[in-house]
N, C-alpha and C positions, 0 to 999 in steps of 0.2 A: 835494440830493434823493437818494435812497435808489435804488439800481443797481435794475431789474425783477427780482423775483421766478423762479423760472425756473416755468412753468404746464404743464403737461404737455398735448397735443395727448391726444383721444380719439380710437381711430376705435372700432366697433361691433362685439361680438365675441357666437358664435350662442349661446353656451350664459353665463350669470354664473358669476360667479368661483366660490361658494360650491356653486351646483349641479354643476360639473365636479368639485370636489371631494366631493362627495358621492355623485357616482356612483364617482368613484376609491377612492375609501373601502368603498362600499357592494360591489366587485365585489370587492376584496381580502378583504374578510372572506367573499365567497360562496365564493369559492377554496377557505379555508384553512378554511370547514366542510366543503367538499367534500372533503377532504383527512383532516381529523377522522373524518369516515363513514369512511374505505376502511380508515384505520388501527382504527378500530372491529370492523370487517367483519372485517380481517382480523388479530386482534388475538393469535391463537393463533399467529403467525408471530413474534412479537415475544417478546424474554425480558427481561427487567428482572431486571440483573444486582444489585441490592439484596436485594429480599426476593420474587423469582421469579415475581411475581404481576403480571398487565397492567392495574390497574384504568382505568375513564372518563378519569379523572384525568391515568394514569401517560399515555394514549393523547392528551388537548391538549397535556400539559407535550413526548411528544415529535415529536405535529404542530407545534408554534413552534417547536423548537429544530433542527428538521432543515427548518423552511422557511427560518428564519432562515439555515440552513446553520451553523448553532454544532457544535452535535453534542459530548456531551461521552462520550460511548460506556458510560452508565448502562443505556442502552435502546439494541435495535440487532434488526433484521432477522435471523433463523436460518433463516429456508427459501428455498428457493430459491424458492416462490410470494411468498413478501414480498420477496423482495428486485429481483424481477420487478416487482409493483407499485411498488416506490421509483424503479426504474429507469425504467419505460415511462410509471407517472401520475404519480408525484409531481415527478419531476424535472422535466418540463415546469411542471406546475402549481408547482413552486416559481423557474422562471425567471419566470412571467407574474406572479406575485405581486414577485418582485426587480423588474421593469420597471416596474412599476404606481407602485412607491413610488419610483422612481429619474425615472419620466417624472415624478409629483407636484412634487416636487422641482426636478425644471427646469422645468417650468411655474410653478411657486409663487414659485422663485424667480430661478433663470439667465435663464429665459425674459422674466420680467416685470423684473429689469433690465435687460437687452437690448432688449425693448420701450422701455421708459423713455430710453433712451441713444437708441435709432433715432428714436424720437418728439421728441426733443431735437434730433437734426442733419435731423429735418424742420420742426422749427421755426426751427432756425438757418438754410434754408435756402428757407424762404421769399420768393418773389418773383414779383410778378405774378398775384398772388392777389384774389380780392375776398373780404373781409370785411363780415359781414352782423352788426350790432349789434342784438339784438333779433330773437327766433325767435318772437314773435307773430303774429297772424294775416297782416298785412304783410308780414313779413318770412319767415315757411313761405309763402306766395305766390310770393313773388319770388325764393328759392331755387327752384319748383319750375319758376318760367319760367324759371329762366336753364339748369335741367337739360335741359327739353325744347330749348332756341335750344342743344342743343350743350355746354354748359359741362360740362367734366370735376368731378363733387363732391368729387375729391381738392386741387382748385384754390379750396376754399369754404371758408371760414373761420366757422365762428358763434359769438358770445359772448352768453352768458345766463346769468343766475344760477338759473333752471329747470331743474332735474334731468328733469325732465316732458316739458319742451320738447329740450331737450337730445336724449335717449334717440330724439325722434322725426327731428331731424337725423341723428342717428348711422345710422337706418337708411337713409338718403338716399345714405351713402355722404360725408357733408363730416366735415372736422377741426372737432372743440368743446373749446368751452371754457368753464367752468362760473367766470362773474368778473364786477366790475362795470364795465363799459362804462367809467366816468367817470373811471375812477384811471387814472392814466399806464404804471404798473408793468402792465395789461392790455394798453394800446395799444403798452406796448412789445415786449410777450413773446410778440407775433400780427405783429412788423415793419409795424407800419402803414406804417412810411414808403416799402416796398417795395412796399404793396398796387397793384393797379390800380385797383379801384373798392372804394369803400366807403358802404355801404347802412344808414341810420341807422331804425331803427323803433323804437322805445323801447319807448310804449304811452301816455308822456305827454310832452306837448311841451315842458314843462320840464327834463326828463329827457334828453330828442333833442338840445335845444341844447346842452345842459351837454356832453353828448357828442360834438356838434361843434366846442365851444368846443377840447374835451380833444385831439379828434381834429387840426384844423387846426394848432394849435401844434405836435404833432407832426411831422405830416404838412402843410407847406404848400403842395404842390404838388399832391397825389392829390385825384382828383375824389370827390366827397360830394357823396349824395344825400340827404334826410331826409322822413321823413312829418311834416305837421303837420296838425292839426286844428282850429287856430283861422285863423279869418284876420289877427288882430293878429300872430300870433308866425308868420307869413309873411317881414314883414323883418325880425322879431330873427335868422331862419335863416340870412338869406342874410346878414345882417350879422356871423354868427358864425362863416362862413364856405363854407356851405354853395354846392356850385355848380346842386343840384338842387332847389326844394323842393315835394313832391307834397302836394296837400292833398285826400285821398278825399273829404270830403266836395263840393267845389267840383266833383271830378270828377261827383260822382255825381247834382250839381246840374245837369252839363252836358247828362248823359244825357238822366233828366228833361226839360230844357228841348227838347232836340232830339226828343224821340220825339214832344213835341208840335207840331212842326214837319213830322213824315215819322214814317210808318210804322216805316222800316228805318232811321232815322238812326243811332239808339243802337246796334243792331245791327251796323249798321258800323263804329263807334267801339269797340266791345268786340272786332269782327275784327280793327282794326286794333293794339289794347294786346297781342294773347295772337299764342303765336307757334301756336297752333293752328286759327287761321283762315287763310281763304284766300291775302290779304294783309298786312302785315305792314310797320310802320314802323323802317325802318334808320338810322341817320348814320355817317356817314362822312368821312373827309376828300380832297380830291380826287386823284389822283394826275399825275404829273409831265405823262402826257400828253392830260388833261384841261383842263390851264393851256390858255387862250383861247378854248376852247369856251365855249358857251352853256349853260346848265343843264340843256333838255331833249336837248342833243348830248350832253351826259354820264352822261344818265340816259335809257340804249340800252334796260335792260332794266326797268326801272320807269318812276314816273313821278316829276321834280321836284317839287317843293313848294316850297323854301325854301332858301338858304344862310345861314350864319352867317361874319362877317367880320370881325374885327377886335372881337370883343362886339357888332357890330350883323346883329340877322336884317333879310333881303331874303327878300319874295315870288317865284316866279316869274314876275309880271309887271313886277316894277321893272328899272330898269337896269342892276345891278350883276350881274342874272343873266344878262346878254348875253354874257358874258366874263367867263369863272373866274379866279382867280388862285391863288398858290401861296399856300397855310394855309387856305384858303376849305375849312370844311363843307357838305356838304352831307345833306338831310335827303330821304328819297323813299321812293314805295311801292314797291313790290317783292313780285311773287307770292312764296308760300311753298310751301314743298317739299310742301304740301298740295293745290296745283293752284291754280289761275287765275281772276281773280274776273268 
């Protein structure tokens, strides 16, 4: 198999290439007509050592040649009123025009391989990042929860073949990457095996597995999550490796079912998914001095729910939650920095 590609990291810059370059452009040549006018204005200061005469002409050939700073001494300043104006305007005006093409230049080019190499040892040094496959509607969601719950966008990774979608990432503040999820040379050139979590949205669920399938092989240990949409391709997910797999529409069945049961069911289901409600569902794993408590002794500042244990979830009413142990998850509600429910 064929070494990864190297993919360059984006991040989001205020002005496009082309327009920076066009006003760079555009302000150089205001200069050096402003420059043409004074040498116009003052054009009886000037002698043109050829044939004695100043014409339009004589006065662009030696606005360029004295911005340039060529200067071949054809044409040359005799009063001391022009040679005052070379000295006090033009001289300036011919350093900001030298900068103008000198910054172009490292911008255009020092600059954007410097970028290119810096963005390179930011992708070489990726680790502990979450990668989000798929900037759909799923997946710009769940970017913008994990920005709100705290998550630095410099620590996001998104891969889409969307220019469209891309662009909207970029203003979020994550690194993009404009590639197809499914090929290997992508999963590698993002360090997946580095990631901390990786969030699969496709947009079809053929698409989602194929890119677990891609991802897992890589990456056998990093947690994967995936949206699916059908309920058959539920256990192709988790059999492809997936350790998460969300199915909106089941969610959305569940709502439904509950708002007909209570008024505020759904309501508080929806508080509990977004970290912009009251409350707010965490997991977590227990710590050292946690081991032998009970689950509602460990969870001081929320409320228990559940732990997970060896791949088997326990209720807080069964037994297992009597007495924590070491690797035991635990899942609970917990106000949010929003206030108190």
């Amino acid at each position: 198999m064929r070494g990864p590609q190297f993919k360059p990291l984006r991040r989001a810059v205020r002005i496009p290439v082309w327009g920076d370059l066009g006003i760079r452009i555009g302000l150089a040549i205001f200069l050096i007509f402003v420059v043409i006018m004074i040498h116009w204005w003052d054009r009886e200061g000037l002698v043109d050592n050829l044939d004695g005469e100043v014409s339009f002409t004589d006065v662009i050939y030696f606005t360029m040649i004295s911005v340039t700073t060529t200067g071949f001494g054809d044409i040359a300043p005799i009063t001391d009123r022009a040679r005052m104006v070379e000295a006090i305007i033009v001289t300036p005006i011919r350093f900001a025009v030298f900068f103008i093409f000198v910054g172009t230049a490292y911008n255009f080019i020092i600059k954007r391989t410097w970028e290119k190499w810096r963005m390179a040892r930011i992708q070489q040094q990726l680790a502990d990042h979450i990668v989000v496959l798929g900037f759909g509607i799923s997946g710009s969601e769940a970017v913008d929860e994990l920005i709100e719950r705290g998550t630095d966008p410099s620590s996001i990774v998104v891969v889409d073949p969307s220019e469209e979608r891309l662009k909207a990432a970029e203003k979020l503040g994550c690194n993009v990457i404009a590639a197809d999820a499914t090929r290997d040379s992508t999963m590698e050139a993002v360090r997946i095996s580095k990631a901390k979590n990786i969030l699969v949205s496709a947009g079809r669920d053929d698409t989602s597995i194929l890119i677990v399938l891609t991802v897992r092989h890589l990456a056998p240990d990093v947690p994967i999550s995936v949206v699916v949409r059908a309920d058959d391709n539920e256990l192709l997910a988790r059999q492809a490796g997936a350790n998460n797999v969300i199915n909106p529409v089941r969610f959305t069945g569940l709502l439904l079912a509950g708002s007909a049961k209570g008024a505020h069911i759904a309501d508080y289901l929806a508080d509990l998914a977004s970290v912009t409600g009251k409350v707010q569902l965490v997991e977590r794993q227990i710590t050292e001095e946690e081991v032998g408590r009970s689950l509602s002794e460990a969870c001081g500042r929320g409320i228990g729910l559940r732990i997970y244990r060896e791949g088997n979830a326990f209720g807080y009413w069964e037994k297992p939650c009597t007495a924590l142990e070491a690797g035991d998850v635990i899942v609970e509600v917990v106000p949010s920095p929003n206030g108190e429910d």
